[in-house]
PyMOL Python script that loads the backbone (N, CA, C, O; Angstrom):
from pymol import cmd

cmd.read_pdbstr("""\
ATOM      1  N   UNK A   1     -62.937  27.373  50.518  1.00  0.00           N
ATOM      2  CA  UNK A   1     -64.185  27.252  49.791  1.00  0.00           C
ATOM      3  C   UNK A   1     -64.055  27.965  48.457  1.00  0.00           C
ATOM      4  O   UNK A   1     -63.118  28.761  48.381  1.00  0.00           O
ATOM      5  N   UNK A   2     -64.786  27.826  47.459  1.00  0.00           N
ATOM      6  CA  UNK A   2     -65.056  28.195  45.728  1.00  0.00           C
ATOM      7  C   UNK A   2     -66.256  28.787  46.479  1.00  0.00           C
ATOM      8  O   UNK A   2     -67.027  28.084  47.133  1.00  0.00           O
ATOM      9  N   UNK A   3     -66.400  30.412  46.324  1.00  0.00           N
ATOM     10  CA  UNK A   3     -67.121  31.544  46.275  1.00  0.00           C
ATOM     11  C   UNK A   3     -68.061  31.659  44.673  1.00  0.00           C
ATOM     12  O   UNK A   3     -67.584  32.123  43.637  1.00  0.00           O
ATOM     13  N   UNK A   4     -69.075  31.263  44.785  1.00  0.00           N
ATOM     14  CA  UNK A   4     -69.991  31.918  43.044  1.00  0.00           C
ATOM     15  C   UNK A   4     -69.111  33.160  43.131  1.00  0.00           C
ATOM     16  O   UNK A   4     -68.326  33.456  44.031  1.00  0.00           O
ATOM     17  N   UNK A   5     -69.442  33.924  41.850  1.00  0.00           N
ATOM     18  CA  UNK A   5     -68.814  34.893  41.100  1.00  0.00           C
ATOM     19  C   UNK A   5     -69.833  35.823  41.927  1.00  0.00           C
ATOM     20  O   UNK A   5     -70.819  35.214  42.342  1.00  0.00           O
ATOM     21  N   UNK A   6     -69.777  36.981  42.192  1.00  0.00           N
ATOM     22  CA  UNK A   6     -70.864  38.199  42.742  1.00  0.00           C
ATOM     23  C   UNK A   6     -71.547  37.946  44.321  1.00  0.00           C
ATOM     24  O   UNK A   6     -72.412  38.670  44.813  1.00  0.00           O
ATOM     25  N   UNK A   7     -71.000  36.866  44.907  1.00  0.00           N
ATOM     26  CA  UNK A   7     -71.291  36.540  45.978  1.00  0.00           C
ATOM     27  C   UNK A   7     -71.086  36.986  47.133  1.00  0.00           C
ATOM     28  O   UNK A   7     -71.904  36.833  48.040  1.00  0.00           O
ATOM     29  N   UNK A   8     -69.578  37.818  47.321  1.00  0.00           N
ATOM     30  CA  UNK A   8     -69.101  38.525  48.159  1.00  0.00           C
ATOM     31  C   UNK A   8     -69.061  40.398  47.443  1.00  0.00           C
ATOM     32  O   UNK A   8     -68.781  40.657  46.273  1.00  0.00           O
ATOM     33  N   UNK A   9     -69.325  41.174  48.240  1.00  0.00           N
ATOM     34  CA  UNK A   9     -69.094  43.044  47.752  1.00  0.00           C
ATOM     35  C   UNK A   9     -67.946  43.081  48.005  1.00  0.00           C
ATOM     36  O   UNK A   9     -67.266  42.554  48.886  1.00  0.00           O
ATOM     37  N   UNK A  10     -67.641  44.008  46.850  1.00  0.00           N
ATOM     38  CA  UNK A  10     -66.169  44.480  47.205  1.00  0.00           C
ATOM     39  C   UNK A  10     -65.694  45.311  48.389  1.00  0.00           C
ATOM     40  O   UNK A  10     -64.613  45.899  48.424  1.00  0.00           O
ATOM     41  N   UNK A  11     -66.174  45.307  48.896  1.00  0.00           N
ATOM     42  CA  UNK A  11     -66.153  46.251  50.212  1.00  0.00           C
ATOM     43  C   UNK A  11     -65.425  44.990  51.229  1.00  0.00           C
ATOM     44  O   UNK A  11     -64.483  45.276  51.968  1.00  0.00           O
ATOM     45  N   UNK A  12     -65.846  43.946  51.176  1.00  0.00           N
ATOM     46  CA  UNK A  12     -65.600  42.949  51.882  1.00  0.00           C
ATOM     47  C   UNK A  12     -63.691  42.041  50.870  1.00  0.00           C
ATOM     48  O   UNK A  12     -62.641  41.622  51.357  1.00  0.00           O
ATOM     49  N   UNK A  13     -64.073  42.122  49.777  1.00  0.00           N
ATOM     50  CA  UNK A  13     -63.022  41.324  49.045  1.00  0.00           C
ATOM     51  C   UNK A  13     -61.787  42.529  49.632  1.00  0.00           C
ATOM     52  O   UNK A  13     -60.765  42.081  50.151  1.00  0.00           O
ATOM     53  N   UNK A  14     -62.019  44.373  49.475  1.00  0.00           N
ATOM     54  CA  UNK A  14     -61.044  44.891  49.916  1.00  0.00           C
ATOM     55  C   UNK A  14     -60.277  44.800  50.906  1.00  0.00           C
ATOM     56  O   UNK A  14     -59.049  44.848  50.975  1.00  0.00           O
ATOM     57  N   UNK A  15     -61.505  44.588  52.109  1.00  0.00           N
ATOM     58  CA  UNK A  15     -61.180  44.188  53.122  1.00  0.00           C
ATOM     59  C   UNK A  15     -60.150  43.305  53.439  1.00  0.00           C
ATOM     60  O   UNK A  15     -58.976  43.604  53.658  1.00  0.00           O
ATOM     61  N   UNK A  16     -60.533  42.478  53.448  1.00  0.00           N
ATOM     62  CA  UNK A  16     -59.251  40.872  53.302  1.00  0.00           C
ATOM     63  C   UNK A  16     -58.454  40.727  52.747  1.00  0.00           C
ATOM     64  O   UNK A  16     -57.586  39.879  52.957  1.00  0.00           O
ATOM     65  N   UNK A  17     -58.508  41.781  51.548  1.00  0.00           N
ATOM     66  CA  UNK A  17     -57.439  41.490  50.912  1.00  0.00           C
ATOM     67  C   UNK A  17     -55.762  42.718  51.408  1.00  0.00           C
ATOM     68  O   UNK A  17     -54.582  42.878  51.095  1.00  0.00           O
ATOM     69  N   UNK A  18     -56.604  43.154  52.147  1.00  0.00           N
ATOM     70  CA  UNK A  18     -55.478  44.535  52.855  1.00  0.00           C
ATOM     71  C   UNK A  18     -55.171  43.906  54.380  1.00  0.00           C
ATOM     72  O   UNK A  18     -54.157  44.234  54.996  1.00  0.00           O
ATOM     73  N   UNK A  19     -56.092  43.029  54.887  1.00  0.00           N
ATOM     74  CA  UNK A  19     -55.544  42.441  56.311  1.00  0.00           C
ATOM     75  C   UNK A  19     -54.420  40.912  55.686  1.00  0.00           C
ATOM     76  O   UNK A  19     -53.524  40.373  56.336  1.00  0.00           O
ATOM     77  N   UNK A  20     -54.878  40.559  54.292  1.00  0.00           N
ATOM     78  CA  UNK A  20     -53.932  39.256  54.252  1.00  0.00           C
ATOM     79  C   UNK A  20     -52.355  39.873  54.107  1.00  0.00           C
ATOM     80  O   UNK A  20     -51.351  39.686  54.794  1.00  0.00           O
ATOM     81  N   UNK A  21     -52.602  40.689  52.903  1.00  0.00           N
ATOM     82  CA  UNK A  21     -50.883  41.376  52.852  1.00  0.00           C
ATOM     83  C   UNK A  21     -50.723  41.868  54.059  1.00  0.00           C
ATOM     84  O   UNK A  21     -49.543  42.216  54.088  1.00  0.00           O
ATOM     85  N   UNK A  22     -51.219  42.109  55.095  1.00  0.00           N
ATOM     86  CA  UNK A  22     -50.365  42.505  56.044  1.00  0.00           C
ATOM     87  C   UNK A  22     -49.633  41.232  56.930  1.00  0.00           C
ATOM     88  O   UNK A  22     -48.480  41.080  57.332  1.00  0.00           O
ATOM     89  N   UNK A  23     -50.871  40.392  57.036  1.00  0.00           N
ATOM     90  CA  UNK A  23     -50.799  38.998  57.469  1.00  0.00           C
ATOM     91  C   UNK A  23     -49.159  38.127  56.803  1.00  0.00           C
ATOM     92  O   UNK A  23     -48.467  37.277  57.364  1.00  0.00           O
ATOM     93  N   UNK A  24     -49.007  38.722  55.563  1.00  0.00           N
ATOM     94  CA  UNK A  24     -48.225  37.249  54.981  1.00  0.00           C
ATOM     95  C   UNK A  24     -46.518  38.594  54.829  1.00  0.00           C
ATOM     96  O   UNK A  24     -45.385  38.337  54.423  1.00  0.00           O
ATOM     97  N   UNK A  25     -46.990  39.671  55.255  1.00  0.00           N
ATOM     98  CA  UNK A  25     -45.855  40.447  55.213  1.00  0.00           C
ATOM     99  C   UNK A  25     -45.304  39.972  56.685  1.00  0.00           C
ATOM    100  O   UNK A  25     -44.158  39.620  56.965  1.00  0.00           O
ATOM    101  N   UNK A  26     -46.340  40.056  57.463  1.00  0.00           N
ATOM    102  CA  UNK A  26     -45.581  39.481  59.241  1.00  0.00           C
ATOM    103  C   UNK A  26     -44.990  38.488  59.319  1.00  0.00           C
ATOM    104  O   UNK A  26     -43.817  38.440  59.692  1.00  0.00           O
ATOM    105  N   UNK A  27     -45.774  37.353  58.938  1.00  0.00           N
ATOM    106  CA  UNK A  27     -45.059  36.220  58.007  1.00  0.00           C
ATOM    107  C   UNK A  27     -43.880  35.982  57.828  1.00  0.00           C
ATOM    108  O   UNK A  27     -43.198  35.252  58.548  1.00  0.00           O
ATOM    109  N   UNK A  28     -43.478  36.620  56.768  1.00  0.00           N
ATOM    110  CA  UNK A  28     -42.164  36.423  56.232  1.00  0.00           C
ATOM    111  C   UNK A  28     -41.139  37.400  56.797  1.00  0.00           C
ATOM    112  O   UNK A  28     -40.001  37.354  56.328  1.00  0.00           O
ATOM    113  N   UNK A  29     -41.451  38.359  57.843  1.00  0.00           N
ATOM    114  CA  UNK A  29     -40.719  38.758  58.509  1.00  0.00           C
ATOM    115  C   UNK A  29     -39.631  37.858  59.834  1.00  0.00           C
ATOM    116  O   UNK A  29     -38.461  37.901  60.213  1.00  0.00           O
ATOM    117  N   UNK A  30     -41.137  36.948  60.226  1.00  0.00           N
ATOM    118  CA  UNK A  30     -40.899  36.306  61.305  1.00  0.00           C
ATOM    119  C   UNK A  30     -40.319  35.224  60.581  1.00  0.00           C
ATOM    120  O   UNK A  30     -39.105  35.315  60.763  1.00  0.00           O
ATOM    121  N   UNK A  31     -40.551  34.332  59.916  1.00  0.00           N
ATOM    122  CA  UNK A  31     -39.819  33.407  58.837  1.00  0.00           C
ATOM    123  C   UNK A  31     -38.111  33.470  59.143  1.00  0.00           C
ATOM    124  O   UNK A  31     -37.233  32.790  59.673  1.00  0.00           O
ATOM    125  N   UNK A  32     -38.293  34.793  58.415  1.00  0.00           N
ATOM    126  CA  UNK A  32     -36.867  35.367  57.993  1.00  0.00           C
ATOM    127  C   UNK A  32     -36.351  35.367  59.707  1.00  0.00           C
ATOM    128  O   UNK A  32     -35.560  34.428  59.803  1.00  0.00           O
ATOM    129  N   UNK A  33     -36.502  36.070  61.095  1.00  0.00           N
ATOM    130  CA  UNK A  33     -36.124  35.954  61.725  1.00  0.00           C
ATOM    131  C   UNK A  33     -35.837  34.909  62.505  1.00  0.00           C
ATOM    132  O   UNK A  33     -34.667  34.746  62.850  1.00  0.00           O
ATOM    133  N   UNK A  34     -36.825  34.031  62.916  1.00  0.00           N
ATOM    134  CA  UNK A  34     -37.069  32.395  63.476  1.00  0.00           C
ATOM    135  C   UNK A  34     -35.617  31.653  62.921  1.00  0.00           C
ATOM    136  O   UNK A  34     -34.471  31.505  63.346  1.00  0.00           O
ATOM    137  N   UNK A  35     -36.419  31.279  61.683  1.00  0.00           N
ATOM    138  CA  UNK A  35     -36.275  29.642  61.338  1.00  0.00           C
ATOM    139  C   UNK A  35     -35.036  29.296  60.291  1.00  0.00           C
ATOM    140  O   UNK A  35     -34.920  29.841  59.193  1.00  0.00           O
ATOM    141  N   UNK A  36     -34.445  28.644  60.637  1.00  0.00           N
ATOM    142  CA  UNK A  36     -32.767  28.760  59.868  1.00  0.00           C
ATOM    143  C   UNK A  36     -33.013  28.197  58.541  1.00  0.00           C
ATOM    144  O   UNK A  36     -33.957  27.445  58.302  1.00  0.00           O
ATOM    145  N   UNK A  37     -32.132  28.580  57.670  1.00  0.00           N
ATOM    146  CA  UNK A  37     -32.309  28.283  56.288  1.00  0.00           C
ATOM    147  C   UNK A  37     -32.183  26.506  55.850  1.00  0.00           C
ATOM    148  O   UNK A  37     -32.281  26.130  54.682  1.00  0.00           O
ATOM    149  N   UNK A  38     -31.987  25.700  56.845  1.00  0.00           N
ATOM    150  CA  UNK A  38     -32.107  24.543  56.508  1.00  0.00           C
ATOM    151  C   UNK A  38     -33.434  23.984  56.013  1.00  0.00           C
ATOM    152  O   UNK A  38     -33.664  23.163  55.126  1.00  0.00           O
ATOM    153  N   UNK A  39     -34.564  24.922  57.154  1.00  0.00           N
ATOM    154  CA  UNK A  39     -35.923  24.789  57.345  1.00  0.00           C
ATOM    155  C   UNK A  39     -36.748  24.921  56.176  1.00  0.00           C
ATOM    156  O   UNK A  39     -37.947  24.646  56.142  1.00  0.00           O
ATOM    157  N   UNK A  40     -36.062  25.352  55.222  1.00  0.00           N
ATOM    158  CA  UNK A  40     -37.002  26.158  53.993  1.00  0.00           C
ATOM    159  C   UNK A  40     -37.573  24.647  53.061  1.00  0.00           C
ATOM    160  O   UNK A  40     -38.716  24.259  52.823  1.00  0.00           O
ATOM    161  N   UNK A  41     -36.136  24.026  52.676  1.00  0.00           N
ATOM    162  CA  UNK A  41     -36.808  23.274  51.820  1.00  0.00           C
ATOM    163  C   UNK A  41     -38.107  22.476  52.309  1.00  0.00           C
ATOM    164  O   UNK A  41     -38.913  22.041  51.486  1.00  0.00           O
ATOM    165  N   UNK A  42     -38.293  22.282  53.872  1.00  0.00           N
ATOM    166  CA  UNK A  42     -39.213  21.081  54.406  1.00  0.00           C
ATOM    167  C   UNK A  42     -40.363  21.947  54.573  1.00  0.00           C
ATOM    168  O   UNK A  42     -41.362  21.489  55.128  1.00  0.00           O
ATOM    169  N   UNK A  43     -40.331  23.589  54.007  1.00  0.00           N
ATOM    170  CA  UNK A  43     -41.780  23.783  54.526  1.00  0.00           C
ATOM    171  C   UNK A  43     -41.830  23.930  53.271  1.00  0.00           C
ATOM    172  O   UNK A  43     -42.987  24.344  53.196  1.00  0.00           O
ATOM    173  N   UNK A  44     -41.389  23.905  52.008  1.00  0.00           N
ATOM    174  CA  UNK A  44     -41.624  23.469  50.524  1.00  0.00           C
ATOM    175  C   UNK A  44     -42.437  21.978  50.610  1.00  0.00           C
ATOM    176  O   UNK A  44     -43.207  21.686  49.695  1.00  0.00           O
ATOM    177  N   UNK A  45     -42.298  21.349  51.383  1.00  0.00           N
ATOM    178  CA  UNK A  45     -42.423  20.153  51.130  1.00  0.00           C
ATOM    179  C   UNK A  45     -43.496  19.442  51.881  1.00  0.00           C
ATOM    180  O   UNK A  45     -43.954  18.323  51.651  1.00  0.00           O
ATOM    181  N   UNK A  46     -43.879  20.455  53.009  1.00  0.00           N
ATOM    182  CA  UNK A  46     -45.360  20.544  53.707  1.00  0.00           C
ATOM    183  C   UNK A  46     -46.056  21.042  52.749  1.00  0.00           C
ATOM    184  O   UNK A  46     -46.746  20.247  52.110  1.00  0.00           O
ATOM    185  N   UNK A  47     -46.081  22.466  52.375  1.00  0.00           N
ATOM    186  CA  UNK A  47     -46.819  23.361  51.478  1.00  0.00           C
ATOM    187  C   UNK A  47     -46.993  22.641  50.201  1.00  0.00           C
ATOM    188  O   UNK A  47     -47.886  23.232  49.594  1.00  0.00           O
ATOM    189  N   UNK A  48     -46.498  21.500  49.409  1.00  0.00           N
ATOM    190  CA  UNK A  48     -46.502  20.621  48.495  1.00  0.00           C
ATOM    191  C   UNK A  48     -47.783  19.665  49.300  1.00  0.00           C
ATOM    192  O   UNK A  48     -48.750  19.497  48.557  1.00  0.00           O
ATOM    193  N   UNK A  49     -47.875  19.239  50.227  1.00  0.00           N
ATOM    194  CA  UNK A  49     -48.286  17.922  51.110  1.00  0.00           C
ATOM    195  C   UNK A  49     -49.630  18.576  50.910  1.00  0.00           C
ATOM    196  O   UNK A  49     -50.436  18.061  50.135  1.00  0.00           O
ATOM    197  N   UNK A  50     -49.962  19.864  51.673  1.00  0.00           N
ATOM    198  CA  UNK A  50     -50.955  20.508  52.077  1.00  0.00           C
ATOM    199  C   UNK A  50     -51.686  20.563  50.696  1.00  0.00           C
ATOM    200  O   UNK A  50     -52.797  20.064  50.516  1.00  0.00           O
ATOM    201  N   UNK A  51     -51.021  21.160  49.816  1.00  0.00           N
ATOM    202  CA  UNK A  51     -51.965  21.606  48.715  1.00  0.00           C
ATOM    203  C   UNK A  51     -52.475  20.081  47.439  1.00  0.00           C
ATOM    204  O   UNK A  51     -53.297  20.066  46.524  1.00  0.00           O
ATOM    205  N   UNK A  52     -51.722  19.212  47.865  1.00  0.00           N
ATOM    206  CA  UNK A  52     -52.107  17.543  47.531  1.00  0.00           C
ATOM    207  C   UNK A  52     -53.576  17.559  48.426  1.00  0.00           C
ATOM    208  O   UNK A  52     -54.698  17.608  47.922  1.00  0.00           O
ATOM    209  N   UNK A  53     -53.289  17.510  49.745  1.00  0.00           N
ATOM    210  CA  UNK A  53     -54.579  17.465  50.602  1.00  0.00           C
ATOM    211  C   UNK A  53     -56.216  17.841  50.211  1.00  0.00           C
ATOM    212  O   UNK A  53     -57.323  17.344  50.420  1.00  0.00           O
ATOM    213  N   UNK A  54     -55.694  18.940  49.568  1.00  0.00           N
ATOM    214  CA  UNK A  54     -57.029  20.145  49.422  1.00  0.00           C
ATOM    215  C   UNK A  54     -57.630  19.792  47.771  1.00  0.00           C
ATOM    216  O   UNK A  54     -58.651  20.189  47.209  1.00  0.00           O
ATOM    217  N   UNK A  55     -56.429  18.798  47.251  1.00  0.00           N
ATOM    218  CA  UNK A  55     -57.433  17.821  46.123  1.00  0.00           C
ATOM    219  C   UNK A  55     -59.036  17.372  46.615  1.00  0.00           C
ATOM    220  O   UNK A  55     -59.894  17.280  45.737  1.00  0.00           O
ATOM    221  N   UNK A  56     -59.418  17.083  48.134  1.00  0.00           N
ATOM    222  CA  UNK A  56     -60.344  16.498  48.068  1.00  0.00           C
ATOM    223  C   UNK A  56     -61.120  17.305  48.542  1.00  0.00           C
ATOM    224  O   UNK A  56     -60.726  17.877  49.559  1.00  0.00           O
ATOM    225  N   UNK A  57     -62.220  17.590  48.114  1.00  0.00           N
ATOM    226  CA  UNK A  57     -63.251  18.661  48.203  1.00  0.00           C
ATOM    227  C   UNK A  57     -64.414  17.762  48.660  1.00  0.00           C
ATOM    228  O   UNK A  57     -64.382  16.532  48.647  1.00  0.00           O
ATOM    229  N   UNK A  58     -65.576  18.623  49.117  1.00  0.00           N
ATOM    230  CA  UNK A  58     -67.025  18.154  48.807  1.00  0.00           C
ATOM    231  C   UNK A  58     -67.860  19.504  48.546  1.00  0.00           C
ATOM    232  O   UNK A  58     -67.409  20.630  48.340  1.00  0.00           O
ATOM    233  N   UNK A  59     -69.481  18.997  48.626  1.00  0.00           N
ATOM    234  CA  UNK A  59     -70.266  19.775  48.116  1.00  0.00           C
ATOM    235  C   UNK A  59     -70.561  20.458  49.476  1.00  0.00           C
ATOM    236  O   UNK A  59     -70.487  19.638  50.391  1.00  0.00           O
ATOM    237  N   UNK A  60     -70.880  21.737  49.894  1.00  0.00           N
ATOM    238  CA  UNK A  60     -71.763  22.365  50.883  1.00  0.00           C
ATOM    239  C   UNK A  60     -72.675  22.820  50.046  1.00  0.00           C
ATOM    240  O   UNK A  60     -72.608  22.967  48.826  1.00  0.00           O
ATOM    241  N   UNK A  61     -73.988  23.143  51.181  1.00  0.00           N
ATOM    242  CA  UNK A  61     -75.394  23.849  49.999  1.00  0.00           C
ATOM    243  C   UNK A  61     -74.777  24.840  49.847  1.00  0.00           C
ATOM    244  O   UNK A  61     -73.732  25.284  50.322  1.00  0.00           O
ATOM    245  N   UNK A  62     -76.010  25.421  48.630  1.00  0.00           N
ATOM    246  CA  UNK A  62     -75.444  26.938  47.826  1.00  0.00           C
ATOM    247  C   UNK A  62     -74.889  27.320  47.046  1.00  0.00           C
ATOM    248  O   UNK A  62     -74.888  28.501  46.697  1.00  0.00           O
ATOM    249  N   UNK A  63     -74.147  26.260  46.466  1.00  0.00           N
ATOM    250  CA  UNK A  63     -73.085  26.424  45.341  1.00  0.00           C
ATOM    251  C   UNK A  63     -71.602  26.248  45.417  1.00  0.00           C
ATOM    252  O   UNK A  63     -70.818  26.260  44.468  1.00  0.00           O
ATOM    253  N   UNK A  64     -71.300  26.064  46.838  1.00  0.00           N
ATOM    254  CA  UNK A  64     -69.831  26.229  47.014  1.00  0.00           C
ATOM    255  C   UNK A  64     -69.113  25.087  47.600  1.00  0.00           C
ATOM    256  O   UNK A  64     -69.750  24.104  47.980  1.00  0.00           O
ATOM    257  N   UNK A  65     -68.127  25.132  47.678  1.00  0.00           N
ATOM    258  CA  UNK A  65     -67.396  23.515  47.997  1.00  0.00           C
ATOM    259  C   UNK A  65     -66.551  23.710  49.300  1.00  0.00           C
ATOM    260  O   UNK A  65     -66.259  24.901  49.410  1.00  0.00           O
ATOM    261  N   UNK A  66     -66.245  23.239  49.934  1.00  0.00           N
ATOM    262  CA  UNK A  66     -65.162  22.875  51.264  1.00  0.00           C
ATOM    263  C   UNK A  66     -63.806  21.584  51.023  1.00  0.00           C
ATOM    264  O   UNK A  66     -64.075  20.499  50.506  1.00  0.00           O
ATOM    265  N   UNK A  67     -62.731  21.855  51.379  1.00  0.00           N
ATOM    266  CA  UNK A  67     -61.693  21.076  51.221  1.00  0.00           C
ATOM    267  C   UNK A  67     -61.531  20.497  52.329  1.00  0.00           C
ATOM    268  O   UNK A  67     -62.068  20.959  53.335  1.00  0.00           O
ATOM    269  N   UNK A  68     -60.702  19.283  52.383  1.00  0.00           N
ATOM    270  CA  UNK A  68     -60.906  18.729  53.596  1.00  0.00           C
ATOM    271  C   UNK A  68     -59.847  19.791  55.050  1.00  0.00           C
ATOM    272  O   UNK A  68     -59.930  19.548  56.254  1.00  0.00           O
ATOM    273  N   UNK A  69     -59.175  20.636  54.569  1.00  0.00           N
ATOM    274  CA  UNK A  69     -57.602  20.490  55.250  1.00  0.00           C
ATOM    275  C   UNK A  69     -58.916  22.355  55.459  1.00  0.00           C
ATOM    276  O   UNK A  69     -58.728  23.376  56.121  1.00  0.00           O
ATOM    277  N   UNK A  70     -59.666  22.088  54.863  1.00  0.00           N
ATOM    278  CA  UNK A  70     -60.064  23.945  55.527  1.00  0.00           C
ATOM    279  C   UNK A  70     -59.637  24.678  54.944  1.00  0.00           C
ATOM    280  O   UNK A  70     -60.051  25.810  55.197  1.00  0.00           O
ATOM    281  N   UNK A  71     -58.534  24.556  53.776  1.00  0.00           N
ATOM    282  CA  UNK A  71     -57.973  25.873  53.440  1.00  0.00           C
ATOM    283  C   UNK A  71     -58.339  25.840  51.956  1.00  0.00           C
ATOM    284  O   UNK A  71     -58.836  24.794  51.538  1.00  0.00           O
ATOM    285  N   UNK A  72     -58.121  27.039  50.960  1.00  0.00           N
ATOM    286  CA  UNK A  72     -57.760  26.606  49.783  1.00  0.00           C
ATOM    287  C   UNK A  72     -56.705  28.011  49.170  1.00  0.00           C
ATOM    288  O   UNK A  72     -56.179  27.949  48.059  1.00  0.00           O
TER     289      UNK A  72
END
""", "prot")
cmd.dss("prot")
cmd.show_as("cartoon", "prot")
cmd.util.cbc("prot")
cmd.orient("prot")
């Protein structure tokens, strides 16, 4: 979703933003351990797919928008 500007407290933006780096540090830990280096280019190439996807938006009330794929 597109958040208005002043919509969320920083108390909350801190928040999430200290559980995601931890989130995308586990991530790429497990990445790195899992999945063999052949794997990389094709999740380039999902992560390309995905973010094509999230071209299509709509309106929710309130001001803010939703993508179809949920993410942005």
């Amino acid at each position: 979703m597109h958040i208005p500007d002043g919509l969320l407290d920083p108390v909350a933006c801190i928040g999430t933003a200290v559980v995601s780096v931890g989130a995308v540090g586990y991530a790429l830990r497990r990445v790195k351990q899992e999945l063999p280096e052949r794997a990389v280019p094709l999740m380039g190439v999902m992560a390309a797919s995905v973010f094509a996807a999230q071209m299509l938006n709509f309106p929710i009330p309130g001001g803010t928008s939703g993508h179809v794929l949920g993410g942005d």
